[in-house]
C-alpha positions in Angstrom: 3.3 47.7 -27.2 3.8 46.7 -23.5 0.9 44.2 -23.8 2.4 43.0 -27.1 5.2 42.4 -25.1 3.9 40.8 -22.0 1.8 38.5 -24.0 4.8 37.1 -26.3 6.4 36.7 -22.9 3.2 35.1 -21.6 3.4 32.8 -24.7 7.3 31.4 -24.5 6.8 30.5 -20.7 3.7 28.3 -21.5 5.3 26.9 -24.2 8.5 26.4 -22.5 6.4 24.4 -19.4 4.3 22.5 -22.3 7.6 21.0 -23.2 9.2 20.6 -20.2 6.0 18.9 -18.8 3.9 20.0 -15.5 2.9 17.7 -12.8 -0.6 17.5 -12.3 -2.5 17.4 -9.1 -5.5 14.8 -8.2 -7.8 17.2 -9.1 -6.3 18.3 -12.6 -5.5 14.3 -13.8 -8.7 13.5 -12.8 -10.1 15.8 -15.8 -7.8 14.8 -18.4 -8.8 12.0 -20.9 -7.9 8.4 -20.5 -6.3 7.1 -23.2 -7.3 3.1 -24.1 -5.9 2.8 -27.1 -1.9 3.3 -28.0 -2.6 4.2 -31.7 -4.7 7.2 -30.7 -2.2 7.9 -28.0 0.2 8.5 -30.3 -1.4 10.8 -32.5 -0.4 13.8 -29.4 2.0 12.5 -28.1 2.2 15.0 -25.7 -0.6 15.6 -24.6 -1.6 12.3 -23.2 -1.4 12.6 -19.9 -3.1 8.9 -18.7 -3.0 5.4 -20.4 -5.0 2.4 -19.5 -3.5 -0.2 -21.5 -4.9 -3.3 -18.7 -5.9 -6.8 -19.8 -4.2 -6.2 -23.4 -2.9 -9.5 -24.0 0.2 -7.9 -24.2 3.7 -10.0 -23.8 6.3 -6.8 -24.2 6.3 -3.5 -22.8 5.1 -1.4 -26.0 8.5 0.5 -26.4 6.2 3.7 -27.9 5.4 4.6 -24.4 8.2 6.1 -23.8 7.0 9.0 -27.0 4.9 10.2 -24.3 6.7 12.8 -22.5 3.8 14.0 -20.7 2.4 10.9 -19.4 1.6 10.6 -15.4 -0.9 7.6 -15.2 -0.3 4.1 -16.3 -1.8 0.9 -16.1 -0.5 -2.1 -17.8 -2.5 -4.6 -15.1 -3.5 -8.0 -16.3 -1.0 -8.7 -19.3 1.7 -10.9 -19.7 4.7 -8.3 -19.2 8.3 -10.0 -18.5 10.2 -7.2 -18.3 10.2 -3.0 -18.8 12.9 -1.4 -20.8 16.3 -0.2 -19.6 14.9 3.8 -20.4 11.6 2.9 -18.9 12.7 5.6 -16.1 13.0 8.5 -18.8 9.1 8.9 -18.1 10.1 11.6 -15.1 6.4 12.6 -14.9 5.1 9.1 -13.7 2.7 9.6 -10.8 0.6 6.7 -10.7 1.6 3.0 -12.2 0.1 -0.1 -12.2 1.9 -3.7 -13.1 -0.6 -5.4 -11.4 -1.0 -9.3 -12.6 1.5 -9.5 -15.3 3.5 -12.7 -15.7 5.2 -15.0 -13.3 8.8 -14.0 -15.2 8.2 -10.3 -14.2 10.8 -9.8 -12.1 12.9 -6.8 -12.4 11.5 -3.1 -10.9 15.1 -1.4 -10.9 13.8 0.5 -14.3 10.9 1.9 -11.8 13.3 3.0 -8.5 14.4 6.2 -10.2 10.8 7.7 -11.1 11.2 10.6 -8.1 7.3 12.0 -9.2 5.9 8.4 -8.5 3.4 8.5 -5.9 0.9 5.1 -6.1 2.9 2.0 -7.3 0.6 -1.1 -7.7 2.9 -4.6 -8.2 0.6 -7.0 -7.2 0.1 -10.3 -8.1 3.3 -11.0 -9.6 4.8 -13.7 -8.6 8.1 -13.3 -10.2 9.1 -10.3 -7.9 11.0 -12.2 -5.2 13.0 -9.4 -3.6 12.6 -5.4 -3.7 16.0 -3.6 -4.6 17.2 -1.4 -2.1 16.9 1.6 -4.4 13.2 1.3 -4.1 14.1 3.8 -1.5 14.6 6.3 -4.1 11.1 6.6 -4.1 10.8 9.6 -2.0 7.1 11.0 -2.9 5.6 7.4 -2.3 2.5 7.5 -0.6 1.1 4.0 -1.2 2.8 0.6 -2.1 0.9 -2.5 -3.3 2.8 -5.7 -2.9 -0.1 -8.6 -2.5 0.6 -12.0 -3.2 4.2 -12.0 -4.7 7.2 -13.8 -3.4 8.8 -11.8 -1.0 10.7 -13.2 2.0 11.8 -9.8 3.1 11.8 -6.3 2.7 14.8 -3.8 2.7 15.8 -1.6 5.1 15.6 1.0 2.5 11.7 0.9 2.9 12.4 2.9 5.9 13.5 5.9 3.5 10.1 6.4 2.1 9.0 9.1 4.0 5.6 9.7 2.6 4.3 6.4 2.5 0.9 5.9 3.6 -0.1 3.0 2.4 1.3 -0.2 2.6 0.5 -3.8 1.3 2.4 -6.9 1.5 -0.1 -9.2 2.2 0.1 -13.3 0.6 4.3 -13.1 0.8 6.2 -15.1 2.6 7.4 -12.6 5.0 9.6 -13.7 8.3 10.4 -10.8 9.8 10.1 -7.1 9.0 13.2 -4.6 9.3 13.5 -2.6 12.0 13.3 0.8 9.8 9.8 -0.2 9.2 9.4 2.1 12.2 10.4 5.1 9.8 7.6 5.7 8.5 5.8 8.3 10.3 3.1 9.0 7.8 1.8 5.5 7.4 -1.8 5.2 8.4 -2.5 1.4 6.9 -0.1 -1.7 6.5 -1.5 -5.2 5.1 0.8 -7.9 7.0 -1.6 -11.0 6.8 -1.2 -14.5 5.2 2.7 -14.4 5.8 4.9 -16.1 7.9 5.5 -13.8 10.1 7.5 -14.9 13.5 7.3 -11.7 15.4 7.3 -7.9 15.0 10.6 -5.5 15.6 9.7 -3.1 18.2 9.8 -0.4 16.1 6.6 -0.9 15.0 5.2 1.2 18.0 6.5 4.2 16.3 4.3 4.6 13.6 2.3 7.3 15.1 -0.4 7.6 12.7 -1.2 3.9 11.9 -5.1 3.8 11.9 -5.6 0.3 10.1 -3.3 -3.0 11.1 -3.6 -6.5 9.7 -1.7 -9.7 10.9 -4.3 -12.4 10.3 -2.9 -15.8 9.2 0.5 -15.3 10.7 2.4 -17.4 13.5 2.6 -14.4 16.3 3.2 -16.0 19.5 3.5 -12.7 21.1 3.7 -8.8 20.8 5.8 -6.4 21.7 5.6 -4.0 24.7 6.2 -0.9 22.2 2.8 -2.1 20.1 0.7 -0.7 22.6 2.2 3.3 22.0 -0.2 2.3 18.5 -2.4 5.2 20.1 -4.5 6.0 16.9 -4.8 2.3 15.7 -8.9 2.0 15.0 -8.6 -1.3 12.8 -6.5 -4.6 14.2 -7.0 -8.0 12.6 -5.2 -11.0 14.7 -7.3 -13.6 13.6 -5.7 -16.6 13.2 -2.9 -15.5 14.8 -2.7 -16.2 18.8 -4.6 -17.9 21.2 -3.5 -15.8 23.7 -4.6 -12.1 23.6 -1.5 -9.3 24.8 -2.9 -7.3 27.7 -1.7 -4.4 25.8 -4.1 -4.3 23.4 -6.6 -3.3 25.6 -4.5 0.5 25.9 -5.7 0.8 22.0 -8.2 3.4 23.2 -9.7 4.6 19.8 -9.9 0.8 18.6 -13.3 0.8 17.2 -12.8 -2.7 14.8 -11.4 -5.9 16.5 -11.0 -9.3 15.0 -10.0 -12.1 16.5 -11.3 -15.1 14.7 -10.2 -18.6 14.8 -8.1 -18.4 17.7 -8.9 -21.1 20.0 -10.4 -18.2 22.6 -12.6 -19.8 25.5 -13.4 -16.3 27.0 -12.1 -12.4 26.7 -10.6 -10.7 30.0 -12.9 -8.1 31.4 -10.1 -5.8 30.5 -11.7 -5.7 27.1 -14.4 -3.1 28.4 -11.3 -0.4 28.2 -12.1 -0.4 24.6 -14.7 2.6 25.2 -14.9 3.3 20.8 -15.0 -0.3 20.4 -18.2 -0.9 18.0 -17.8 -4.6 16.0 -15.4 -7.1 17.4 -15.4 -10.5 15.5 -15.3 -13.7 17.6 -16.2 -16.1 14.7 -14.8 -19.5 14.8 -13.6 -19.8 18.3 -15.0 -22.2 21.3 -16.9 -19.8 23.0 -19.7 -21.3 25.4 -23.2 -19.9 25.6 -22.8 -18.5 28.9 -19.8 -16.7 27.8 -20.8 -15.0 24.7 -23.8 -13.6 27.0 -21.3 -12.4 29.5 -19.3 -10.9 26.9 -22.7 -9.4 25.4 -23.3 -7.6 28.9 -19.6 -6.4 28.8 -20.0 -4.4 25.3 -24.1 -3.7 25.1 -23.0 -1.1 22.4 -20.1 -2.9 20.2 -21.7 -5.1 17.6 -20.3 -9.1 18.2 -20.0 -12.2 15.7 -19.3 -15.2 17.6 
């Protein structure tokens, strides 16, 4: 009778969770079907757990979505999407979503700052996102952020609020200037600034502690700051095309094993640069190096592979 009992119990619980919907780990999502087709989606509703619906031709959101309770995945990359739907944010389990390359008139992503579960948001290639709201930093499990090649001239200082972020891209905006919060985000370990317009960088930027990979290429950087050189784990820094004259700090980036530095008018490298002891590939391509140079700078790093 106890068993009975137990297993009735047993049986309401999972039912009751069923319903309510349980949040998947990487693991578990990655095991669960893919649904590519909205007509076969809809057939269990609930138990559809990911939706690849990219490169559909499709001009509206398909308002049937929102039947799936259960849904954590979905891509709707490469369509012609104007806008979601005011209730868009009643799917609670969202984890990962992609808008990639949907039309120039998308604009709007309040419908997506209330999705608390979201955790990988890709909005690239949209042209018609010129601004981020500031309740983007609603987003408080956000670990990584694609914004290539949209419109923005800025970011909020709510970005500083997303205290998971790892990942950040806002490379081919038309960025300025970043906020000084950017400095907030202790768990980033990549950010994507190239092709922008960037000026300078806030001095906040020295405390991302864990920032392994950098990218500034194809900005207009005069200088630095002092507070860039506390980037103690940075491995990966692109400044090419970006100033002709190289900050002395870099060359406290100990664990630096990737350096670019193409197209920037350089004539020569400081002996300084042999501080870079994990340095392994630095790329000198398109500057006006001599001959006798780029052998001196050969004997400097004997073990760092070198494209002049």
């Amino acid at each position: 009778m106890k068993k009975i009992i137990l297993s009735f119990v047993f049986s309401l619980v999972s039912v009751y969770l069923y319903a309510q919907g349980n949040l998947l780990d990487n693991a578990a999502l990655k095991i669960q079907k893919e649904y590519k087709n909205l007509e076969e989606a809809l057939k269990n509703p609930l138990k559809v757990y990911k939706l690849d619906l990219d490169n559909k031709q499709l001009e509206k959101f398909p308002i049937e979505i929102l039947e799936l309770k259960n849904l954590q995945v979905l891509s709707l990359g490469g369509n012609q999407i104007k806008k979601l739907p005011a209730k868009f944010g009643n799917l609670k389990n969202l984890q990962n979503l992609y808008l990639y390359g949907n039309s120039s008139m998308f604009s709007s992503i309040q419908e997506i700052c209330n999705l608390q579960n979201l955790q990988h948001l890709d909005l690239s290639k949209n042209e018609g996102i010129t601004y981020l709201p500031k309740e983007i930093g609603n987003l408080k499990n956000l670990q990584e952020l694609i914004l290539e090649s949209c419109k923005l001239s800025s970011l909020p200082k709510e970005i500083g609020k997303l205290n998971n972020l790892q990942f950040l891209d806002v490379n081919g905006n038309k960025l300025t200037n970043l906020p000084q919060e950017i400095g907030n985000l202790k768990k980033l370990t990549d950010l994507y600034l190239h092709n922008n317009e960037l000026t300078s960088l806030p001095q906040e930027i020295g405390k991302l502690d864990n920032l392994q990979g950098l990218t500034l290429m194809n900005n207009k950087l005069s200088n630095l700051p002092a507070e860039f050189g506390n980037l103690k784990n940075l491995e990966a820094l692109n400044l090419s095309n970006c100033m002709s004259i190289l900050p002395e700090l870099i060359w406290n980036l100990s664990k630096l094993t990737d350096l670019y530095l193409e197209n920037n008018k350089l004539t020569t490298l400081p002996k300084e640069i042999t501080k870079l002891k994990s340095l392994s590939l630095l790329n000198l391509q398109s500057n006006t190096i001599s001959d006798e140079e780029r052998a001196n700078i050969k004997k400097l790093l004997p073990n760092c592979e070198i494209n002049f």
